[in-house]
C-alpha positions, 0 to 999 in steps of 0.5 A, a space after each residue: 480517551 487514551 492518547 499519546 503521553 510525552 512518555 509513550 512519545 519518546 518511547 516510539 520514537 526511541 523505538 523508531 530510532 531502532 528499527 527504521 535506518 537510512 539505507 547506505 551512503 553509496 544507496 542514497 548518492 546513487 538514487 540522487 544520480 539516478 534522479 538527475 539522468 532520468 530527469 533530463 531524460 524525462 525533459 528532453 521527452 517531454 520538449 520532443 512531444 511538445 515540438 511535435 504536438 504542442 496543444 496536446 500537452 497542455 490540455 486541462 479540464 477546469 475542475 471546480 465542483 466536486 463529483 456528488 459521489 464525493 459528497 455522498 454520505 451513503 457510503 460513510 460520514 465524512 469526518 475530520 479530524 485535527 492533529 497538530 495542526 494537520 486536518 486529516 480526513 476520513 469516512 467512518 461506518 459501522 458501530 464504534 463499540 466494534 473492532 476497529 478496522 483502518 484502511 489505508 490507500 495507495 498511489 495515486 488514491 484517496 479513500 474512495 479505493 475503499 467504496 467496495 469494501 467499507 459496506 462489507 465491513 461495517 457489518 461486523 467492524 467500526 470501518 475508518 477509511 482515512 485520506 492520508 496527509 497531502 491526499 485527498 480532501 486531507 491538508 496537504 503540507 507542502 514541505 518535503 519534510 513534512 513527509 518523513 516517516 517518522 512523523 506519518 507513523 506518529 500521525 497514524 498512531 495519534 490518529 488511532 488513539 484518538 478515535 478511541 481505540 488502542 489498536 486496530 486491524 490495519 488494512 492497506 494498500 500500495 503505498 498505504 500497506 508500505 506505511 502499515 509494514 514500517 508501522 506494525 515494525 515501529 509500533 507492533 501493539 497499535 495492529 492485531 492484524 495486518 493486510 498487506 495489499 499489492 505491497 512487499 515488504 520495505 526492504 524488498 519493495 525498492 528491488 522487485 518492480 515489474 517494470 523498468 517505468 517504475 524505476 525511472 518514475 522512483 528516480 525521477 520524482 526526486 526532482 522538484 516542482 517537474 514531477 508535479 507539472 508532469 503529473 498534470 500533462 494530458 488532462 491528468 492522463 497518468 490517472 488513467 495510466 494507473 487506475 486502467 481497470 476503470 472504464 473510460 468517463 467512469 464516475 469513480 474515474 472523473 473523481 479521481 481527476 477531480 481529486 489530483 487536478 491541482 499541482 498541490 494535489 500531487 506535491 505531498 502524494 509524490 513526496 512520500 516516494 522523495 523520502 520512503 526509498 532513503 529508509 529500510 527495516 533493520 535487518 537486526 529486528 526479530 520477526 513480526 508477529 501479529 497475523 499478516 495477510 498478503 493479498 495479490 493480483 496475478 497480474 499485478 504490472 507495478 508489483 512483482 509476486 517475487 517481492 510478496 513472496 520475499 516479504 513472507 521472510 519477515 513474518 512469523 505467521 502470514 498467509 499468502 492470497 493470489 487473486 486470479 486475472 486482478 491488477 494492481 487493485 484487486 479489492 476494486 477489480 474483483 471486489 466480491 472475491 477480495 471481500 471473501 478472502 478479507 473477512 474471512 481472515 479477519 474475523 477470527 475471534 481471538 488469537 489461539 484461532 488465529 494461530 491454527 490459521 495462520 501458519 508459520 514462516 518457512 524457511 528461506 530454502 523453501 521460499 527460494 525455492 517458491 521463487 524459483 518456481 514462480 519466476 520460471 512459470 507463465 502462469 500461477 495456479 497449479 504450475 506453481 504446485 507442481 513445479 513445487 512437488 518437483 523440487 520437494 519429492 512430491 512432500 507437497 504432493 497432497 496439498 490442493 491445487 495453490 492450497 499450502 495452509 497445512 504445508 510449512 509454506 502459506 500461498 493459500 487458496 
């Protein structure tokens, strides 16, 4: 079974070392001011809701038993595995003489977000859906640095190793695709390809939210102990206020509030954003160059369509896929489309196809340009191109509707 020797070990970290930085002094006092206003903010709230409605804050089902689904081996076995003391668990499908294919969740998530797309794929691929340390039914160390992104990264990289395989095809969303970019920098022969779901780039991702609640929640989650209690307020409320696309009293949704309805539940979920907005990619690195596919929603309310485009700066090959009336989770709101367009970008036999495919980077005036557009459009789909033909003298004047793949840019039908 291959695995990690001391040699390997000390090279990626090394490597690590390189390519992931601390953001400045001014960046990291900021955020830390910035964590205590919204702080008071976020109390000063909460004590007002309280006065005004004191029974409803404190609202909470007892959760005891898990939901059968949870259980249910139809979908995956259930599996665990061990890694320096940490149980990591996950689902496992398809034959494992099969390329493997790793799913990585998001926030808040575990890997039920993947029950749509684990069938499809075990089809062709051996399917890993994995609940990342502190999610799930995974352990979850308590100490804030037990976090650090050097040793989730180690963790993914063993976990991988250990399942047999020396590389995979890394599929992640949310927070689990900002794992995958700082993963395929850091360790770029563990990935052969790479889906980036409703996810930019690290060094774009802090700037480019959709809303200002974003950016007050980021701030104030630097606390300790409040956010965990918050979290827990209304019944779990804020797993309906992220997971909206799930019908009230939904099996999937009562799952998830099974799932996060404990302060521990929460506490290494939430300090993975206490340690990943202190770190970015060094400018100074080349591009990467495995595949990259980034997958969006058109109406994405956490993740801006600016950032996405901005990370397409990064990659040397990449397509760009907008999925049309989809939130935040394309792969659960439109499962059938976003199974389309994944399969069709990963079951590409070997890497010369890969290269007719998979255009190259275009350059940052055009990109700009793109943004430009996008920023100043209500909708996506053909303004978008249009604007585009404008700025370009109708060069992209032939291309189909949202259809770049032949164009020096990639946003693709």
């Amino acid at each position: 079974m291959p695995g990690l020797t001391s040699v390997g070990i000390r090279k990626m970290a090394k490597k690590a070392e390189s390519c992931i930085q601390p953001i400045s002094v001014y960046g990291i006092i900021r955020i830390h001011i910035l964590s205590f206003v919204f702080g008071i903010w976020v109390l000063c709230k909460k004590l007002l809701k309280w006065i005004w409605d004191p029974q409803a804050c404190g609202i909470r089902t007892l959760r005891d038993t898990p939901p059968s689904l949870l259980v249910d081996s139809s979908i995956g076995q259930h599996k665990h595995l061990k890694l320096k003391g940490v149980k990591l668990h996950y689902v496992e499908a398809g034959p494992k003489d099969k390329p493997l294919v790793l799913l990585l969740h998001g926030f808040p998530d575990f890997w039920l977000s993947w029950r749509y797309q684990i069938p499809a794929l075990a089809e062709q691929f051996h399917v890993v859906a994995l609940d990342l340390r502190g999610f799930g039914d995974s352990d979850k160390p308590a100490w804030r640095t037990s976090y650090k992104i050097e040793i989730i990264l180690e963790e993914l990289s063993q976990f991988i190793y250990s399942l047999g395989d020396n590389s995979c095809i890394l599929i992640g969303h949310d927070l689990g695709a900002l794992l995958g970019w700082y993963l395929i920098h850091e360790n770029p022969s563990i990935v052969s390809k790479f889906v980036a779901v409703s996810c930019p780039h690290p060094n774009v991702y802090w700037q480019t939210f959709n809303s200002s609640y974003n950016y007050q929640w980021l701030n104030f989650v630097q606390l300790p102990y409040l956010p965990e209690i918050d979290a827990l307020k209304e019944d779990v409320k804020i797993i309906e206020q992220y997971h909206k696309h799930l019908p009230a009293k939904d099996v999937h949704l009562e799952a998830y509030k099974y799932t996060f309805s404990r302060k521990q539940d929460w506490t290494g979920p939430i300090n993975y954003y206490r340690n990943l907005p202190f770190f970015k990619i060094s400018e100074k690195l080349e591009h990467i160059e495995i595949p990259v596919v980034l997958i969006t929603g058109s109406k994405d309310q956490y993740v801006s369509l600016e950032g996405i485009i901005r990370s397409t700066e990064y990659c040397e090959k990449f397509r760009l896929k907008v999925i049309e009336d989809c939130g935040h989770f394309p792969h659960q709101e439109n499962p059938e489309m976003f199974n389309s367009v994944l399969l069709k970008y990963i079951t590409h036999k070997n890497t010369n196809e890969i290269k007719n495919i998979l255009t190259y980077s275009p350059s940052k005036r055009l990109i700009n340009g793109l943004f430009g557009a996008v920023s100043n459009t209500v909708k996506i789909g053909n303004s978008v191109i249009g604007s585009m033909q404008k700025k370009t003298n109708d060069v992209v004047n032939s291309i189909p509707s949202f259809t770049l793949s032949t164009s020096p840019s990639t946003i693709m039908q």
